[in-house]
C-alpha positions as CSV (number, residue, x, y, z in Angstrom):
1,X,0.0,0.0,0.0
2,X,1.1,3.5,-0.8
3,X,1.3,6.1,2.1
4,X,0.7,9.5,0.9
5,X,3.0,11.6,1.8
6,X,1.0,15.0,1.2
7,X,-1.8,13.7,3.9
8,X,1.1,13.4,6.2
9,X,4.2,15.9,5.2
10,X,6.4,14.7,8.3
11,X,6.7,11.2,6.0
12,X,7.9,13.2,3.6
13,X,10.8,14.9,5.8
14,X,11.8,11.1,7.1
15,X,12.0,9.8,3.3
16,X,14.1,12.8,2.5
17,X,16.6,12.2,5.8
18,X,16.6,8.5,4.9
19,X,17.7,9.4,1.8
20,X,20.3,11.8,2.7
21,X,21.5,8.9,5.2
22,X,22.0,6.5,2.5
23,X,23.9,8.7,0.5
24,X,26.3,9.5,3.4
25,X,26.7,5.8,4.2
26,X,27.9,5.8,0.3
27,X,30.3,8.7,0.4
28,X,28.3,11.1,-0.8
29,X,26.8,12.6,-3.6
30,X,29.0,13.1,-6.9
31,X,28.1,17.0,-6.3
32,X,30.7,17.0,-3.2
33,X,33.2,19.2,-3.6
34,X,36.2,19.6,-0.6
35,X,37.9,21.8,-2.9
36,X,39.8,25.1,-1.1
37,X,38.9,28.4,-2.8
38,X,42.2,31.0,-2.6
39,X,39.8,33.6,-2.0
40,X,39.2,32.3,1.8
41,X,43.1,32.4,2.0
42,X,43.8,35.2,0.1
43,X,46.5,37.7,2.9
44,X,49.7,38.1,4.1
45,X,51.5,36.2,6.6
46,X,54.7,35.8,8.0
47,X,56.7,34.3,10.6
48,X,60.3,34.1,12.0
49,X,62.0,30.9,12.7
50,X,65.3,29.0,12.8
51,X,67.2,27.2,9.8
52,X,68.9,24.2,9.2
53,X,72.2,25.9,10.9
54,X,70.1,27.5,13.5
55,X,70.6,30.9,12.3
56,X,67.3,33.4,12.4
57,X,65.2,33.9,9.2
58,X,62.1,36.0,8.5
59,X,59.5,33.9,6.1
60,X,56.6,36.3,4.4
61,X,54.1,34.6,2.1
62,X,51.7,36.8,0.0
63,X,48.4,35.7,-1.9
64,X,46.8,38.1,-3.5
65,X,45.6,35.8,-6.2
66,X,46.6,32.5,-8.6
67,X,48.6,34.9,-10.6
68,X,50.1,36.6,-7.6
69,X,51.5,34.3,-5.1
70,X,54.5,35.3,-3.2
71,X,57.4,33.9,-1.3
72,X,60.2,36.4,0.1
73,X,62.7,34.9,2.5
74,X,64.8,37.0,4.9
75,X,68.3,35.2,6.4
76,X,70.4,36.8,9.3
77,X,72.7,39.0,6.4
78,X,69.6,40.9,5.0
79,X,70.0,38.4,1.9
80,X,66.3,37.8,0.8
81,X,65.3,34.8,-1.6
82,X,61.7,35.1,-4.1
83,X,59.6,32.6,-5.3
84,X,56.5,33.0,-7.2
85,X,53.7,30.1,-6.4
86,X,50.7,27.9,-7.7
87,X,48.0,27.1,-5.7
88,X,46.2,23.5,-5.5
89,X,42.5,24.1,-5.0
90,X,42.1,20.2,-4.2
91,X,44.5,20.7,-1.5
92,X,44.4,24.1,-0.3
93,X,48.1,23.7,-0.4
94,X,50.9,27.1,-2.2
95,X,53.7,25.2,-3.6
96,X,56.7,27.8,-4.1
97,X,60.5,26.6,-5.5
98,X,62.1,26.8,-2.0
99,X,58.4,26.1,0.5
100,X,55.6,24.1,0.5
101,X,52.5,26.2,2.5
102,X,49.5,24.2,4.0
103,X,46.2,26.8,4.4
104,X,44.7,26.6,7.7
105,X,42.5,29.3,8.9
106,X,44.5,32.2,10.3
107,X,48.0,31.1,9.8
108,X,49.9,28.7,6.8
109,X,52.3,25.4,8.0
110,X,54.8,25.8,5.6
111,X,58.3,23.5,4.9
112,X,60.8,25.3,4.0
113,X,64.2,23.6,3.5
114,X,63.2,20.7,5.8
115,X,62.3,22.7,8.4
116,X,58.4,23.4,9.5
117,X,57.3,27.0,10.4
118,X,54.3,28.6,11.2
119,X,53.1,32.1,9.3
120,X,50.6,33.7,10.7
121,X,48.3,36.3,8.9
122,X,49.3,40.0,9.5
123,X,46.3,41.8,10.2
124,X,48.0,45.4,10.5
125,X,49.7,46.7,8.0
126,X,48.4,49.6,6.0
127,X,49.7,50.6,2.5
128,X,50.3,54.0,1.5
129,X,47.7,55.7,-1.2
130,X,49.4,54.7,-4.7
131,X,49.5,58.2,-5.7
132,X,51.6,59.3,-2.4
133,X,54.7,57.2,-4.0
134,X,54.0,58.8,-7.3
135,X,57.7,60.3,-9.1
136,X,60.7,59.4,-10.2
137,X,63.1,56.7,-9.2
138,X,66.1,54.9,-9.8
139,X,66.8,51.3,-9.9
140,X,70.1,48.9,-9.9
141,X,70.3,46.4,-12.7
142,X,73.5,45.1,-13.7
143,X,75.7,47.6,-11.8
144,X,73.7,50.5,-13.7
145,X,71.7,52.7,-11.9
146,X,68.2,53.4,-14.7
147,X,65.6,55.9,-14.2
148,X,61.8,54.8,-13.3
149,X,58.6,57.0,-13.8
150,X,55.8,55.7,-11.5
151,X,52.4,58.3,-12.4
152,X,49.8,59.0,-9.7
153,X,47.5,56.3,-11.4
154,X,50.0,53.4,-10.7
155,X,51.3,53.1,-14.1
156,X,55.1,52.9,-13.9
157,X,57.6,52.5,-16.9
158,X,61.6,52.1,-17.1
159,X,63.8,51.9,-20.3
160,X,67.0,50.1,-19.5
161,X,69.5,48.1,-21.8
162,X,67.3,48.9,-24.7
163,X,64.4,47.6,-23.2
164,X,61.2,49.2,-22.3
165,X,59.1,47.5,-19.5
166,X,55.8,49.2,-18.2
167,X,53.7,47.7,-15.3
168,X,50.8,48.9,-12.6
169,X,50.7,49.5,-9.3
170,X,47.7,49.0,-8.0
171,X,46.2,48.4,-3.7
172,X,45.2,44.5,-3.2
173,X,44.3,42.8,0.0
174,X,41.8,45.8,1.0
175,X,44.5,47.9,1.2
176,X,47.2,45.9,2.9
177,X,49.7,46.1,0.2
178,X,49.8,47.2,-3.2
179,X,50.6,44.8,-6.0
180,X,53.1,45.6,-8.6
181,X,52.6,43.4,-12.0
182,X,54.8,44.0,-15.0
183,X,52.6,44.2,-17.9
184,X,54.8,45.1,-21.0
185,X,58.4,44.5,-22.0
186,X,59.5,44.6,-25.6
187,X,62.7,42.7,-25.4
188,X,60.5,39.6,-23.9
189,X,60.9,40.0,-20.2
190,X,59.1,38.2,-17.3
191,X,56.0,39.4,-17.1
192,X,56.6,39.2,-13.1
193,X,53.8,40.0,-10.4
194,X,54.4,40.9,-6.9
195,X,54.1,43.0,-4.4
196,X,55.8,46.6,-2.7
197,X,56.1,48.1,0.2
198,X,57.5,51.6,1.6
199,X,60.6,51.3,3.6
200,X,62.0,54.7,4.0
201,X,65.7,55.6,4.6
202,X,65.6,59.2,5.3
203,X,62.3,60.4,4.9
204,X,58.8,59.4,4.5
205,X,58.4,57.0,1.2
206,X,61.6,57.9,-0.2
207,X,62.2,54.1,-1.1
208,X,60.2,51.2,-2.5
209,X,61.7,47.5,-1.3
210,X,59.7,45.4,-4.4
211,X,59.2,41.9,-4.8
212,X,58.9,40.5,-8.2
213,X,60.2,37.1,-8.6
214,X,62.4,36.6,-11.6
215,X,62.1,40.2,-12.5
216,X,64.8,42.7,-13.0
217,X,63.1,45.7,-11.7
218,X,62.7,43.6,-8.1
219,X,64.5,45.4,-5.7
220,X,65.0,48.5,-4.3
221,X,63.6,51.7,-6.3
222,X,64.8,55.3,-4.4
223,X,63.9,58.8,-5.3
């Protein structure tokens, strides 16, 4: 005999459970997805920890998104070391040349060189207004010191060994930092994205530490 489950809707709530049950005791449905989104990971974070040799080393990891995913590593001599990363959406896991990151919540487990470290997010930095660190600058590449535009609208070009590059700056994490992306170079260069910060040396903004991986124009940029 057929019950029907409109005279008596709570029948209808205990087939649909039942159902639900059954297709946990399966594994699921084929619609389950325990893939990571970078956008719930998406930040900066850092942490200091000891090396292989025991010396001190600052570790800063910074998603911004799957074409900006940075690795800058700090040792004890102020000698810093750049990767540029993929992200594994299956995992939830940043893969850089010299780190492996696990995502997890606030903070990323990362192995670098054989050695496990905790990063946690930085919540308080503030980047300065793009059009603040508008002017002219110089750069270092080979031993030559090359002239750099960056314009109040974060557009930013350099012509250097015959070569003309241009790129944006532009703010990225709400604010936190601003992204730096090279978007033209006519002798075939890395079209690099990464990241800058200020870091004056005598007065406010007078110098740009920037992180693109595989770039020439990573460095330092001084007006």
């Amino acid at each position: 005999m057929m019950t029907d489950t409109k005279r008596f809707p709570y029948l209808r709530g205990l087939t649909m459970l039942g159902a639900t049950l059954a297709l946990a005791a399966c594994g699921g449905s084929d619609s389950d997805d325990d893939s990571v989104a970078l956008d719930s990971v998406v930040g900066q974070y850092s942490g200091v920890y000891q090396d292989a040799d025991g010396q001190p080393n600052l570790a800063t990891v910074t998603l911004i998104g799957n074409d900006n995913l940075t690795f800058v590593g700090l040792d004890e001599q102020d000698r810093r070391t750049e990767y540029s990363g993929t992200f594994d959406s299956g995992s939830g896991a940043v893969s850089f040349a010299g780190a492996d990151c696990d995502t997890g919540g606030d903070h990323l487990t990362c192995d670098i060189d054989g050695v496990s470290v905790r990063l946690d997010v930085v919540n308080d930095a503030t980047a300065p207004a793009v059009s603040d660190l508008a002017g002219d600058y110089q750069l270092r590449i080979d031993g030559a010191l090359y002239p750099l535009t960056l314009a109040s609208d974060g557009q930013f070009s350099l012509a250097a060994n015959g070569c003309e590059t241009a790129g944006t700056v532009s703010p990225a994490l709400h604010g936190q930092v601003l992204a730096v992306a090279i978007t033209g170079d006519d002798c075939g260069g890395s079209l690099a994205r990464g990241y800058l910060e200020a870091e004056p040396l005598y007065t406010d903004d007078d110098a740009l530490a920037v992180y693109l991986p595989a770039s020439d124009l990573s460095g330092y940029w001084i007006r």
